[in-house]
N, C-alpha and C positions, 0 to 999 in steps of 0.2 A: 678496391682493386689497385693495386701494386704493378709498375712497368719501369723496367729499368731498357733502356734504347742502347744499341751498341751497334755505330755507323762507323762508316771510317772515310778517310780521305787521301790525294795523292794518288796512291795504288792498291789495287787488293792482293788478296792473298800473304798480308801479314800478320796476321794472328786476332782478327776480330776472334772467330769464332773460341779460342781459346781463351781469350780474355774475358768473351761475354760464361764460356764454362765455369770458370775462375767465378768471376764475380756472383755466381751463383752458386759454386761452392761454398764461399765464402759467407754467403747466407743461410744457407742448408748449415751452417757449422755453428747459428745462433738460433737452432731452434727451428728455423721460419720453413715452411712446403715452397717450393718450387716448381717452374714450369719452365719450359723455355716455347720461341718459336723460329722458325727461321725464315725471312721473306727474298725472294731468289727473285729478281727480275726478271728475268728470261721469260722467253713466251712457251717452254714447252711448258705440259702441265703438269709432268713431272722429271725425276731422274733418269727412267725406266733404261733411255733409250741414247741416252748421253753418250759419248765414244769416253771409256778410261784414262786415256792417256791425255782430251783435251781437258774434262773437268774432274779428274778422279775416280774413284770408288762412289757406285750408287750403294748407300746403306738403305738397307732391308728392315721395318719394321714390322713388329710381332702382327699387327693389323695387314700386313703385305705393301705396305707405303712404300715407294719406291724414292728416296728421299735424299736429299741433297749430303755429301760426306758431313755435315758439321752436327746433324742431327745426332750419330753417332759419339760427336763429343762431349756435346749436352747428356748421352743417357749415362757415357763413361765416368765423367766427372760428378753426374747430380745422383746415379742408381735409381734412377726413375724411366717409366716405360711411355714414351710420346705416340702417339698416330700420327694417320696419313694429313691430318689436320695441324699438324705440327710446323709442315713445310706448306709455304703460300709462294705460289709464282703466278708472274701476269695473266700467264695461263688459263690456270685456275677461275682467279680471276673474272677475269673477261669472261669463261664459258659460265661460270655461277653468274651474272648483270645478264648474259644474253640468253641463258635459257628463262629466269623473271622476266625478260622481255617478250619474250615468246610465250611465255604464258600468260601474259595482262596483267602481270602484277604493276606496273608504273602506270596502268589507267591510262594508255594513251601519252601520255608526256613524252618528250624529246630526251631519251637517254643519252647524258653526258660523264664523261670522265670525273667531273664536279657537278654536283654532287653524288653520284650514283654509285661510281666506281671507287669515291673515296670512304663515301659512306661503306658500302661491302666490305671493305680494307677494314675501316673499325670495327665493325659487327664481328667479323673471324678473328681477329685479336681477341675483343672481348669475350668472345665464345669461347678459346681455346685456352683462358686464361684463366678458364674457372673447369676446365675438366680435371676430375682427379687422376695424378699420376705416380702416387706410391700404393701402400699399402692401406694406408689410411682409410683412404674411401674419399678422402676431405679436398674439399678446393683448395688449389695455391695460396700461399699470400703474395705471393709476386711472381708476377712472368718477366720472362728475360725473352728483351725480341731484338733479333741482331737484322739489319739490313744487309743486303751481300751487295757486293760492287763499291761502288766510290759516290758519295753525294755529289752530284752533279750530271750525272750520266743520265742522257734522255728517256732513259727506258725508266729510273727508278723515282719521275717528277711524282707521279699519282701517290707514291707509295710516301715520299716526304711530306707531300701534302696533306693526307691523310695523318701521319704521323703527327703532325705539328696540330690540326686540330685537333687531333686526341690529348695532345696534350692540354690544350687549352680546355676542352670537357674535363678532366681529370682533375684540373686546378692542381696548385702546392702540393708539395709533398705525396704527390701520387704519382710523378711520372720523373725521371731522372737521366739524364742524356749523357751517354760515353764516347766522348769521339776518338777514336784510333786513327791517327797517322804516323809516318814514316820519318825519320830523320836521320838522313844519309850522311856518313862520313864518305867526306872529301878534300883526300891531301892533308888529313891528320884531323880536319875542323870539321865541327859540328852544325849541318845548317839546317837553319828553323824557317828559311823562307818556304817551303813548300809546303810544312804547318800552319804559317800563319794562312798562307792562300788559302789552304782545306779549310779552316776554321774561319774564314772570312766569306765561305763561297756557304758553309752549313748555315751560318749567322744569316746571309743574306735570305736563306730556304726558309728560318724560321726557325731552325732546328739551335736552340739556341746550346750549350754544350755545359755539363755542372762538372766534367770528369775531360783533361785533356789526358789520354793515354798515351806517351809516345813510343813508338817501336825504334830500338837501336842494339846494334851489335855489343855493345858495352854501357857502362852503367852513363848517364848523360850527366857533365859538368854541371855543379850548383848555377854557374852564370848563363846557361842554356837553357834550365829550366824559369832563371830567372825573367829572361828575357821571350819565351815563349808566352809567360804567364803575362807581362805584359802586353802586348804585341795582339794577344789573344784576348783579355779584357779579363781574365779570370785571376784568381787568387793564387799566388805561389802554393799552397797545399793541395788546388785543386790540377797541379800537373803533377802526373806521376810518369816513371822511366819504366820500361818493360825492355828490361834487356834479356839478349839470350840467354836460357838456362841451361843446364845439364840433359835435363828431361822436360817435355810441355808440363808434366803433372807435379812441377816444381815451381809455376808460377806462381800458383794461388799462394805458396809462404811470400815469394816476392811482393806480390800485390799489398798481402796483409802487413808487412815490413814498410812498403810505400804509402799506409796510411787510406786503405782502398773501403777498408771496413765503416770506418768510421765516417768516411764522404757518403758512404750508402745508408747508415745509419743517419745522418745529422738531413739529406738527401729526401729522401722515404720517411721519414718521421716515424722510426722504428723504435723509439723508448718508448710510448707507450705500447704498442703490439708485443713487446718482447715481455713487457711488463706484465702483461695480461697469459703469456702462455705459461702452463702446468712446467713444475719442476722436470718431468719425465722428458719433456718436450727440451728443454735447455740442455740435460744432462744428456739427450743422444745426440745434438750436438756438439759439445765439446767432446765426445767419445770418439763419434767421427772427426773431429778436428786430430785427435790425440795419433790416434791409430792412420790418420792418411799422412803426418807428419813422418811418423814413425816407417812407411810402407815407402814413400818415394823418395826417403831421405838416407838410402843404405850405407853402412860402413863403405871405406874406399879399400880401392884391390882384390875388390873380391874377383874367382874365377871363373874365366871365362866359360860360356857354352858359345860353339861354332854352329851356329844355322845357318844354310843356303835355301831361297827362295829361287823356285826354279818356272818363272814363271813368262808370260804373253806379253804383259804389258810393264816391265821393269825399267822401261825409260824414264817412268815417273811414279816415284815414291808415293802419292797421294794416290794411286790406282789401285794399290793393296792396304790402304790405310791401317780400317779394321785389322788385317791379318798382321800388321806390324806392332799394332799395339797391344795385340794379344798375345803374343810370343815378349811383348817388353812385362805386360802385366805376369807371367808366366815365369820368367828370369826373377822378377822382382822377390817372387814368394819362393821361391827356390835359390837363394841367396848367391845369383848367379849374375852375370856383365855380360849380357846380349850381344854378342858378334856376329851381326847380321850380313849374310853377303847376297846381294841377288844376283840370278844370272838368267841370260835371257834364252829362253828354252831352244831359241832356232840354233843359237849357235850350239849347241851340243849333236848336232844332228852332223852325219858325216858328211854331206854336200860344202860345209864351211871348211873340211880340212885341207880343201882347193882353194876355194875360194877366198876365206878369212882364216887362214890357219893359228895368228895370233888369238881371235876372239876364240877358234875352235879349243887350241889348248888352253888359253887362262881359263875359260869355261869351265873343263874337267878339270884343270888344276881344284879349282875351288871346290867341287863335287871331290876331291879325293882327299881335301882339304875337312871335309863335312864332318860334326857329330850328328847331325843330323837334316831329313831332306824334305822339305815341304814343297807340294804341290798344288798350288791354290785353283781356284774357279777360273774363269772365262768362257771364251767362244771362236767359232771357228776352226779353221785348219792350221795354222801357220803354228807351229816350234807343238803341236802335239808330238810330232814323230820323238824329238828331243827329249818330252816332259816320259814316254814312255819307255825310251832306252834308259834314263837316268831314275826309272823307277824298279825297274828290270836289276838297274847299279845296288841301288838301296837292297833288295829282297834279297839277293845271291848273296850279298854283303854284309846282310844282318845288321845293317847302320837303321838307326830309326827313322820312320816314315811316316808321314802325315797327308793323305790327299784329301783334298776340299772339295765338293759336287765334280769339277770335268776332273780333278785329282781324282775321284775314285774309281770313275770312269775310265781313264786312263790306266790304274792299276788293274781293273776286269779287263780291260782289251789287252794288256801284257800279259798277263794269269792264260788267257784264252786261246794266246798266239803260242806261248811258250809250254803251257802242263798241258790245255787242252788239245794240243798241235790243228787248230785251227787258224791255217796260212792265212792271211789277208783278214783278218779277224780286226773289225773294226765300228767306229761308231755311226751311224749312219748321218749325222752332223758333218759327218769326214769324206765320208765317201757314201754315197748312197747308194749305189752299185759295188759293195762289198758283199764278198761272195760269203763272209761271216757278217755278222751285226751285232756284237755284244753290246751293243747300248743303242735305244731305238726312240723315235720321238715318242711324247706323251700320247697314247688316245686323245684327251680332251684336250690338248693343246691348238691352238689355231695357228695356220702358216700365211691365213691371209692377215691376220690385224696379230703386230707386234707388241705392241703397247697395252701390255696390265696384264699380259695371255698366259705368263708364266705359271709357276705352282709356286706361290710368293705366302710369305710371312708364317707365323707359329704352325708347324704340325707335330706331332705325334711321333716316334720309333718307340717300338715297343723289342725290347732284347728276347730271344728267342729260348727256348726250353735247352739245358745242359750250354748257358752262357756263363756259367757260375766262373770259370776259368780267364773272361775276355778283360783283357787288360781296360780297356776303354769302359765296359763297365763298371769296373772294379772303382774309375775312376770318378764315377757319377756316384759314387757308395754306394754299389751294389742295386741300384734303383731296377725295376721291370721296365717300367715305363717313362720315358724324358722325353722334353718341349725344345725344338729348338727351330731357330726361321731357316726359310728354304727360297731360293732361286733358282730355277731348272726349268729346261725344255723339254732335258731327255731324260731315258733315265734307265739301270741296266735291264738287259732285254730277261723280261723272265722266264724264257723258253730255252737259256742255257745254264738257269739257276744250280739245276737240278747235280748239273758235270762240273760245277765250281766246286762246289760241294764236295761232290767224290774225288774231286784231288784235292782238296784238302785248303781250299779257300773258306774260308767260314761266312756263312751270311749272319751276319750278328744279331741284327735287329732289321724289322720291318715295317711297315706302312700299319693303319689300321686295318685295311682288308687282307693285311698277311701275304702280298703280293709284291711292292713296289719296295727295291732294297734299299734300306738307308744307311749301313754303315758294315764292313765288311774289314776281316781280322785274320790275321795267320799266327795259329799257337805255338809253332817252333821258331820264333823269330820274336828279339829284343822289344820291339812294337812297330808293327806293320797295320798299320790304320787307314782305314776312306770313312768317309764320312758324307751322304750325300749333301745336309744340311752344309748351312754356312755358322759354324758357332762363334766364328770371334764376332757376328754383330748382336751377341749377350755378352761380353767377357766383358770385366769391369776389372777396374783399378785396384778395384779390394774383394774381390771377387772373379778370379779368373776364370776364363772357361776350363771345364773338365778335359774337355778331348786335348786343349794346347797343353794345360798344364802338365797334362800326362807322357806330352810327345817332350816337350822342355825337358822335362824331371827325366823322361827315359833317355834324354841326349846328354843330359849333362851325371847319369850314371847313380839316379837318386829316385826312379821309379818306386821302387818298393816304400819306401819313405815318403813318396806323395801317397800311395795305395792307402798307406798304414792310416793317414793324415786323413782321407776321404772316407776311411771307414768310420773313424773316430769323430768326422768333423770339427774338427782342429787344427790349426793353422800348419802349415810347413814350417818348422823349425830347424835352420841347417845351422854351421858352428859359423861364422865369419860374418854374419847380416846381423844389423839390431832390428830387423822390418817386426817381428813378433816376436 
């Protein structure tokens, strides 16, 4: 067993998780299986219930894990599918040590944080370190376990401590420490004092570092790195510069240019393992090396597509993570330059043209601005009135349209208010006392316990009889039946299925009991799509989702050539990209 650590210090939210993606890219690309985990100090026990805008996008796995945004990164960058075992928080934690204790497993003994709590820490590492996550069937040969927060922070002692004796069990060559911190320009110069503290304060934890990673807006002076490497006890090749790139899914050539491959190799004691694996095994490696090189490395000037994101929580870019990266993976293979604008649904609503008439018009500026108009998930009241006037824009307008679970719900409550002329026609989420309800909570849902109650992770749509026509299948190649993960409370009311239909809304696909609708299509219109699922948390870097790629392709005027593409299973070939 194989463990590569990736901590950081100073500040978070500078790109561990990226880097720890990276660097197991970078392994996945000589052959070797892959895992990741990610350990979240926080005392909740999971994402579920997190507010957007303070930690981001909860990503949703296939198992219903509700799990920290970086999990996501790991399946983007590695193409492997983690569990709810993937993400450990204190949480967690502490309720796996105290229900052992309620059940006599410690015999009576005085449960402490050392040993008990740090012991648990190892055991879920090493558990989770040997599940299989490809296609294989076959255990990892290394996990990648990133720390979230900043070494030093009181909440994350147990989880260092734990760390540091695991390394010490694992001996040489099994365990391999990344430290990521920060190096702030200031007044042109480059300073390493706050590197060395972080790296003086991991040293002092135990955590001793084989990999200094430093985060900086440009590339860092040879005499910066010199003097970190010093200062820090470590070898000038074992600092490497992670400066800003183009795109995150441009790092991994940085890293491997900064010499990242070879520290993991000499690190891990990877000549003989690498030595031992099947040619099959090496050669689908460098293929994946070949082809990700070739996919986030596109020609320059290519032409733009104009997407507006029209969404609740746009104050902060990490809130629709997934949806951003899926619409970048989507541009990528349609040889297109992503022109993302978001805009925040309240201000399209006319109360603002009093109130904030600046926000009101650039708002619609940008919507009139649009190739195309996506309408992602969330919750509650606030800027739905907005997300459903600007959906109402999209349909009359024939400009392409994408909504995501409350996106498609939104598009049934404008369908319902406007063909159905059912005034007040609403979601009961919205208004509970609407005198219509085209979207209603789940029967099996619960209203007293929030937490895990949803309809979470892989289900089922099965496309409906005489779907032969639905753009969005066409997309999946023609499939009956697709997998995709799910978040939702509500869901459309299927007691006005029947009158969507007869004007001319199509239910596309359904649930397995042929009741509950997942995704909902209009055939006289460019691409007008809902989607109840969440699919950008399956789109991958080399493998985009069906449903974006189709909303991209049809915004940027090359639909039929994604269709052709999907029938054929062959890549999107357009004239201006060398991506394939």
């Amino acid at each position: 067993m194989r463990v590569v650590l990736v901590s950081g210090g100073v500040i978070s939210g500078v790109g561990k998780g990226i880097i720890a993606s990276s660097a197991g890219l970078l392994l996945k690309t000589k052959g070797l299986r892959v895992t990741a985990l990610k350990i979240d100090p926080y005392l909740n026990t999971d994402a579920g219930l997190l507010s957007p805008l303070e930690h981001g996008e909860c990503f949703v796995l296939a198992d219903g894990g509700e799990t920290d945004l970086d999990l996501g990164n790991y399946e983007r960058y590695l193409g492997i599918q983690l569990s709810h075992e993937s993400n450990m928080t204190t949480g967690k934690v502490y309720q796996h040590v105290i229900n052992r204790e309620r059940k006599g497993d410690y015999l009576g003994k005085t449960v402490q944080v050392v040993p008990h709590i740090t012991d648990a820490i190892q055991e879920w590492i090493e558990r989770v370190a040997r599940i299989p996550v490809d296609d294989s069937g076959e255990e990892p040969d290394v996990c990648i376990v990133e720390l979230g927060g900043t070494v030093g922070d009181l909440e994350s002692g147990p989880f260092v401590e734990a760390l540091v004796q695991l390394r010490q069990r694992l001996g040489p060559q099994n365990f391999l420490s990344i430290a990521v911190s920060y190096v702030p320009i200031i007044t042109g110069e480059e300073k390493t004092k706050p590197t060395q503290h972080a790296i003086r304060q991991m040293r002092s934890a135990g955590l001793i570092p084989d990999v200094v990673a430093c985060r900086c807006e440009r590339s860092l002076d040879d005499e910066t790195i010199r003097k970190i490497a010093r200062s820090c006890q470590v070898q000038y090749e074992q600092v490497i510069g992670v400066r800003n790139m183009e795109t995150i899914y441009q790092v991994p050539l940085l890293l491997e240019e900064q010499g990242l491959s070879k520290l993991l190799e000499k690190g891990l004691g990877l000549e003989t393992l690498e030595a031992s694996l099947s040619k099959a095994r090496t050669d689908k490696g460098l293929e994946l090396w070949d082809l990700w090189r070739k996919t986030v490395v596109p020609e320059k000037h290519l032409p733009p597509v104009n997407i507006v994101l029209v969404g609740k929580y746009t104050a902060l870019d990490d809130a629709y993570l997934s949806v951003r990266k899926s619409l970048e993976h989507s541009a990528m293979h349609c040889g297109r330059k992503l022109n993302l604008v978001s805009v925040d649904s309240e201000h399209l609503e006319p109360h603002m043209q009093e109130k904030e008439p600046t926000k009101f018009h650039d708002a619609w500026k940008a919507i009139c601005a649009a190739e195309g108009v996506l309408v992602p998930g969330g919750f509650g009241s606030r800027g739905v009135e907005g997300m459903i006037l600007v959906t109402k824009w999209a349909r009359e307008r024939k400009v392409p349209f994408l909504g995501i679970c409350l996106g498609m719900q939104v598009a049934v409550i404008e369908y319902a208010r406007e063909k159905l002329g059912l005034v007040g026609a609403n979601s009961e989420e919205i208004n509970a006392n609407a005198p219509h309800k085209a979207v209603i909570f789940m029967p099996e849902g619960s209203k007293e316990q929030m937490g895990g109650t949803m309809r979470l992770g892989t289900r089922t749509s099965h496309f409906q009889p005489d779907t032969e026509w639905s753009k969005l299948r066409a997309m999946y190649g023609g499939k009956q039946v697709v997998e995709e993960r799910h978040r939702h409370r509500y869901e459309v009311n299927p007691e006005i299925t029947g009158q969507l239909e007869e004007a001319g809304l199509t239910l596309t696909s359904l649930d397995d009991q042929g009741v509950r609708v997942e995704s909902i299509e209009l055939k006289d219109h460019p691409f007008f799509v809902g989607v109840q699922a969440h699919p950008e948390f399956t789109s991958k870097v080399l493998d985009p989702s069906p449903a974006y790629l189709g909303f991209v392709a049809a915004s940027a005027g090359m639909l039929d050539q994604a269709i052709t593409a999907a029938a054929t299973k062959t890549k999107l070939v357009t004239n201006g990209t060398n991506a394939f």
